[in-house]
N, C-alpha and C positions, 0 to 999 in steps of 0.2 A: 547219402550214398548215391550212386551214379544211379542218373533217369535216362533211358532208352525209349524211344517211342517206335509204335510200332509202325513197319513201313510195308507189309504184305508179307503173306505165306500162300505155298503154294507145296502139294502132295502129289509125287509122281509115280506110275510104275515105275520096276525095276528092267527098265526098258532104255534098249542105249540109239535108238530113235527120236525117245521125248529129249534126251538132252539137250538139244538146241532151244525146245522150250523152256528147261532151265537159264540156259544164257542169256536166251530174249527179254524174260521176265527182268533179271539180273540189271541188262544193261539199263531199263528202262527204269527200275529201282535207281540205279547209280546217276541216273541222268535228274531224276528228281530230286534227288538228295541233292546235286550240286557239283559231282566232281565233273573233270574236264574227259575228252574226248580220249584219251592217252590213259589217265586210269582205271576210265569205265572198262576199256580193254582188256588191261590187266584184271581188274574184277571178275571179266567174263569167263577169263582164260582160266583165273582158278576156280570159282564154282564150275566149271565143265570139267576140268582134273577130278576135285571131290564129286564130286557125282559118279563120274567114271569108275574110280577109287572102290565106293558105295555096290554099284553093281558090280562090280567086277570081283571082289572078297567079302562081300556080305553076305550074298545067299548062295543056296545050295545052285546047282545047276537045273534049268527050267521050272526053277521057284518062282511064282509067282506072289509079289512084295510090293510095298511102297516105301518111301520114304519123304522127307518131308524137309522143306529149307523155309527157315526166317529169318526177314531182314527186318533187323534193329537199326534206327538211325540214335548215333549222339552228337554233340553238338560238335565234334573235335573229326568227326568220321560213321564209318557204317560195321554194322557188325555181320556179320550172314552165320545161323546156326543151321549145319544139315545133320539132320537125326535120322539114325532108324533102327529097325528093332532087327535086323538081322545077326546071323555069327557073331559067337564072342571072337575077339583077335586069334589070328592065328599064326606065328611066326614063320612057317613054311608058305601063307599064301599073300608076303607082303617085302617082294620084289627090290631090292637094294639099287638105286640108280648112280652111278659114278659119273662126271660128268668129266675124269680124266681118262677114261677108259677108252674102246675103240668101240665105236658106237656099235660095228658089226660084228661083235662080238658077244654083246649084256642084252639081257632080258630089260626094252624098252620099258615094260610094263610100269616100274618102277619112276619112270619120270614124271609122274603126275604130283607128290608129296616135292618133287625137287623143285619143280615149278611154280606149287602152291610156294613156298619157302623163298621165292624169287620178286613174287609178286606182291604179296601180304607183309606189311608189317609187323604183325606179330599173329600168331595161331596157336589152337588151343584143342587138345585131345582130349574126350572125356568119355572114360569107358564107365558106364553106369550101371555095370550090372543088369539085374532084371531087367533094369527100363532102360536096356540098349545100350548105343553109344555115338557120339557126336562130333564133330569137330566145328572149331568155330575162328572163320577168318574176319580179321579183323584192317579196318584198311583207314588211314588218316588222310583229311582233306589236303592236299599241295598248298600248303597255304606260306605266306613267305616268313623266311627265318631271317630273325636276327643277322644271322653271318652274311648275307648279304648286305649288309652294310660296311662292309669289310671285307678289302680287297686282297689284305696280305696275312701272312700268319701270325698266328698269336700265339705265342707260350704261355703258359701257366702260373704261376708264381705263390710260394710258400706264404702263407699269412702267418708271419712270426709274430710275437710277443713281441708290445712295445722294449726298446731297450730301456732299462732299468736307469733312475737318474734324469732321464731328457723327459722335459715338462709338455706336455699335449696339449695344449689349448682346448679347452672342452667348448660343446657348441651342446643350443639346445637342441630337441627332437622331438618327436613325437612316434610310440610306440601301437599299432591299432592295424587291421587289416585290410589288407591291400582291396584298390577298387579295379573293378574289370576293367577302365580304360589305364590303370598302369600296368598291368602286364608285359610291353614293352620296354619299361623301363626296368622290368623286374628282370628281362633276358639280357638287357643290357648290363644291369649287375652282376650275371653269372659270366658274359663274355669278359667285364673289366677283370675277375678274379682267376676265370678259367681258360679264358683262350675258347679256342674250338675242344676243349679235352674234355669235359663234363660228363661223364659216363653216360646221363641218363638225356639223350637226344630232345624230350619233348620240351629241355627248356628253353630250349632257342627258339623255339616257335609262339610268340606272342597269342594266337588265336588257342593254341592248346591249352595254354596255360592259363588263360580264361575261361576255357570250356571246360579244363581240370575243377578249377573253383568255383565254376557255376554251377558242376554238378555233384560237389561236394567229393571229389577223389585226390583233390587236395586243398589245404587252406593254408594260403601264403600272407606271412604277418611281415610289415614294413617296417623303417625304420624311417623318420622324412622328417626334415627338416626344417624349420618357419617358415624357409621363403619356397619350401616346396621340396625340395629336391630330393629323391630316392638317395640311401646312404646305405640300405642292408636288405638283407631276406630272409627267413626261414621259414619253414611250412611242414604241418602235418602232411603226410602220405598217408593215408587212405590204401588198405586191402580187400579183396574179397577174401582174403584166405588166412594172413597171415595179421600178426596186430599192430597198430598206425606205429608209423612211422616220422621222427624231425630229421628234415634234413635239409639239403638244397642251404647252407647255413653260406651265406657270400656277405663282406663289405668290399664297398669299394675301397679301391687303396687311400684315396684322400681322405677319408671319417677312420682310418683303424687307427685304434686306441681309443676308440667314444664309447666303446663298451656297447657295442648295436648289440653283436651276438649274444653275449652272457642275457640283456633284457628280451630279446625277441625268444629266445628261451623258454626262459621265469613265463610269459606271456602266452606262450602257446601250450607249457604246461596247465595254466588255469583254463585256456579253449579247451584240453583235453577232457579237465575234471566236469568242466559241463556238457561234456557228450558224455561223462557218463565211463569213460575209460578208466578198465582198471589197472592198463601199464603200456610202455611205448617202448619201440626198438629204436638203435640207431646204429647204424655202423659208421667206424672210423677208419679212415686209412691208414696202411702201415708204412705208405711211402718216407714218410715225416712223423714226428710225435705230437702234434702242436693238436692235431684234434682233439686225439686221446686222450690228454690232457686237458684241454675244455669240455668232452663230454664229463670226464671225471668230476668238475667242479660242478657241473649241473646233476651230479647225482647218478648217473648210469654205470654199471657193475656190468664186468666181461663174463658173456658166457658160453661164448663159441667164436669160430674164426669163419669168415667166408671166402677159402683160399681163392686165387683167379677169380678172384668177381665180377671184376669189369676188366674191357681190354686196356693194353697195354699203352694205348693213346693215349690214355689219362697221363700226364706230366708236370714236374713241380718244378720250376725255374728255378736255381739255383740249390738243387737238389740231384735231379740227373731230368735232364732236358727229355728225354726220352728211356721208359725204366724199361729196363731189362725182361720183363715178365712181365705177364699179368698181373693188375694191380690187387691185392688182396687187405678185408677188411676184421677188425675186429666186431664182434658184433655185439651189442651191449643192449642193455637193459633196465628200465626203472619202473615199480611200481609204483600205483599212485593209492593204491589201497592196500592195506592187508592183507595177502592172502591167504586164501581160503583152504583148510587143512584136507589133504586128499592123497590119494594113494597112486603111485607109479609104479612101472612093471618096467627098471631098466634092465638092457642085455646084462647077463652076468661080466663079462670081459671086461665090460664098461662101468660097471658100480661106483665103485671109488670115484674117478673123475666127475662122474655127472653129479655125485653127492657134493665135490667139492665144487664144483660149477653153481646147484643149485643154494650152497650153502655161503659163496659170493654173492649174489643177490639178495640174500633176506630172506628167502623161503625154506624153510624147514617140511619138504616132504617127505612120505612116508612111502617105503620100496616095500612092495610088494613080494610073493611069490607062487607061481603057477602050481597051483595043488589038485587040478585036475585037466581033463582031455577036455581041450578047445575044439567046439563044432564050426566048423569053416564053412560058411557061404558057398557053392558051386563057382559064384563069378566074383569076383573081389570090382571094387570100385577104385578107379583112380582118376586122377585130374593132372594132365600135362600142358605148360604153358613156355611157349617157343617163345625168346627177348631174339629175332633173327641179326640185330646189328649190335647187338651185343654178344653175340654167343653164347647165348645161356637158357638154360632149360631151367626149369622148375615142378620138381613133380612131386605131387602128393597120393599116399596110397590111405585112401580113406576108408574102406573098410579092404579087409582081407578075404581070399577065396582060396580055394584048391588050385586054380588059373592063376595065382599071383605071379608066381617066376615065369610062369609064361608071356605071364601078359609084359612082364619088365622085359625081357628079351627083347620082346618085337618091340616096343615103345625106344627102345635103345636103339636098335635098328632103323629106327628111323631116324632119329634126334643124328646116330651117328652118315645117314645120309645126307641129311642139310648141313653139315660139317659143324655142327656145333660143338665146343670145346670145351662147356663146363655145365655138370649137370648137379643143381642141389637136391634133394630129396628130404622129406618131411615124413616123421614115423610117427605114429599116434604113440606116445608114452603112456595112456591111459587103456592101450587094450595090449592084456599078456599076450598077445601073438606077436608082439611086436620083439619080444627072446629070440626066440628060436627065428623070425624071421633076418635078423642080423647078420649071423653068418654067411647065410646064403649067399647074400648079397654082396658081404668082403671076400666071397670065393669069387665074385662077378668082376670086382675093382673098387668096390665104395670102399668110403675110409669115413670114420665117425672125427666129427669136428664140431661137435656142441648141444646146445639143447634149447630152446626157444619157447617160454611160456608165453600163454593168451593166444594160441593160435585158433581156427576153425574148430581144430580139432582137439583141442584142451594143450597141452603140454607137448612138446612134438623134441624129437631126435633126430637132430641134424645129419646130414651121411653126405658124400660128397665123390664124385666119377669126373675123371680128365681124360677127355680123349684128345691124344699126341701134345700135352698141356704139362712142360717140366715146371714143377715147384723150388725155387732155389731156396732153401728156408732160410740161408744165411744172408739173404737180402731184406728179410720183414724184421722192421722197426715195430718194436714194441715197447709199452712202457711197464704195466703192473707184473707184478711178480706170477698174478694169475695166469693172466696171458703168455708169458714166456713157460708156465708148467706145463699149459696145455697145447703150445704149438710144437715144443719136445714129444710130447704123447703122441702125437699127431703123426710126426716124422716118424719113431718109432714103430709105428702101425702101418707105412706108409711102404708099400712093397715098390714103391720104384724108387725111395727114398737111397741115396749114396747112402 
């Protein structure tokens, strides 16, 4: 799992004087870590927001508080967590910033989360109940990408199936995993396959992608040749939340038809089985069929869609140059064990699907039902995590409270202030609140789209929010019979659906 070392902490009043002591510290943190002059700035700019942020909606008025910032360095960047134990969230004391609006008109207050959102690579909300609530910005060293090596644009291009008939000259290879100084070559084979379209940004950066591996939040298996030469990739993904992930699956065009992918596959399933995993996700695009069809062969069963998942940049050559919509995944499934017999509490509305979703995969769970009065927590728990260059939020409500709709309001309210345009949501299927919490939610905008075992929190119910985000469903290629019932179900339930 990822190692962070510690780089200082420091506990402040709730005093908007000491701030600048905050930033000092900050900058001089950033300067040791290694970044340049330009992002320690931005660093400063947003630890002085959240602090601000901190005093300004955490305590009562002439509360005397602390709160408290640490900085974690990793080998790819820095982390900063500011904690404190003031106010649960309040959705009336957390300021909406527009940044189309007339500035002389809106409550400024609110430009400190825009900012943070501006400057931070990705951030993270964690409202913890008793023991407070945190946010946590996260920032990657400038270090140089791949695309710089490359001056012009690059399309994307379908990796179709050999044509049937035409003989492929086989070469040998060698299947094992990747060393830290080929990284480079590993972004090089996502640019040969992806162009600039890749959804997930960190793979064009050679130093991330080594610092992914060295600190175990990914592990990328090769494909390479006798006389050397990179031919393939694929690699577990590594969560703190949700369970590992194959993906990043590229050959180059010159080796397709050697059969990289099907082996680096088979290969990374056996990595899996000695970490000890009891099953892997993968999602498939729906732009084309051709994944869906190789995860099929390697064994993964549909059991939810992640409509909009990644933006619409993502593009297939010879498919539509540029798709019309946000690109949307199937999300699939395989385990590597048995598992283990246990008990779920799905929404009533939802029973049948999610029985046939879980009965697609091999698992034979056992539905519950609430036969008595659920005592709720005062403050529920939840964990929000901002992807800002992808548009996409990810939010988990880990335990429930009496504050839960509240606290989804304002966390909304903000995600919908950084303009982000697709929110997933994670529901514990192992706790009966998770019924009656449902509804609520589809009166808010969620719409249920799957189910997703081995997560943090045992079994979990997909749900899924679009702001200003049209779904055309008659654009998503699908291939199992699965998948086409439950993206009908879907539209169905889907209140902006034509």
């Amino acid at each position: 799992m990822k190692t962070s070392k510690e780089m200082g902490f420091i506990r402040l009043p709730n005093d908007h004087n000491l701030v600048p002591a905050a930033t000092s510290y900050a900058s001089v943190i950033a300067e040791i870590a290694g970044f340049s002059p330009d992002d320690s700035n931005k660093i400063q700019l947003a630890v002085e927001e959240a602090c601000v942020n901190v005093i300004n909606h955490s305590f009562l008025n002439d509360e005397e508080a602390e709160f408290d910032l640490h900085f974690l360095k990793n080998l790819d960047g820095i982390e900063i967590h500011i904690h404190d134990m003031g106010l649960p969230y309040d959705p009336d004391m957390a300021p909406v910033y527009d940044p189309a609006a007339d500035l002389l008109k809106q409550d400024m207050s609110g430009l400190g989360s825009f900012l943070i959102s501006k400057t931070m690579d990705q951030y993270r909300f964690n409202n913890l109940g008793v023991k407070g609530k945190e946010v946590v910005l996260i920032k990657y060293f400038n270090t140089p990408s791949i695309l710089e090596e490359h001056t012009g644009p690059k399309e994307a291009e379908v990796v179709t199936p050999p044509v049937p008939g035409v003989a492929i000259e086989q070469i040998d290879f060698n299947i094992r995993l990747m060393k830290t100084a080929e990284a480079v070559e590993v972004c090089r084979c996502v640019y040969d396959c992806y162009g600039y379209s890749y959804a997930n940004e960190n793979i064009y950066f050679p130093d991330r992608v080594a610092a992914m591996n060295q600190e175990g939040r990914l592990r990328s298996a090769v494909a390479v040749t006798d006389e050397g030469e990179m031919g393939g990739h694929f690699a577990l993904i590594y969560y703190d939340k949700l369970p590992a992930e194959v993906g990043i699956a590229v050959t180059k065009k010159k080796f397709r038809g050697q059969g990289f992918a099907r082996q680096l596959g088979e290969f990374l399933e056996l990595e899996a089985r000695r970490d000890g995993l009891r099953g892997l996700q993968v999602k498939e695009v729906t732009a084309h069929p051709y994944t869906q069809k190789f995860c099929m062969k390697l064994g993964y069963k549909d059991c939810g869609l992640l409509l909009a998942h990644s933006p619409k940049t993502l593009s297939f050559k010879g498919i539509a140059d540029t798709l019309k919509q946000r690109n949307s995944d199937v999300l699939g499934f395989k385990y590597l064990e048995n598992p283990k017999p246990r008990i779920i509490y799905p929404p009533e509305n939802h029973r049948e699907m999610i029985g046939m979703l879980y009965q697609n995969i091999g698992d034979l769970v056992e539905c519950g039902r609430i036969d008595q009065t659920i005592q709720l927590n005062e403050q529920c728990v939840t964990e929000v995590k901002v992807h800002t260059l992808r548009s996409l939020a990810e939010i988990s409500i880990v335990e429930y409270g009496l504050d839960t709709m509240k606290v989804m309001r304002n966390e909304m309210r903000k995600i919908f202030a950084d303009e982000i345009q697709v929110i997933e949501l994670y529901l514990s299927l192992s706790d009966p609140m998770t019924p009656p919490i449902v509804p609520q939610l589809e009166s808010m905008g969620f719409i249920f789209t799957g189910v997703l075992p081995e997560t943090s929190q045992g079994d979990s119910l997909i749900m899924q929010y679009f702001n200003g985000v049209y779904i055309d469903y008659d654009q998503i290629v699908l291939v199992t019979d699965v998948a086409k019932k439950l993206l009908e179900y879907i539209k169905q339930h889907d209140p902006q659906a034509s």
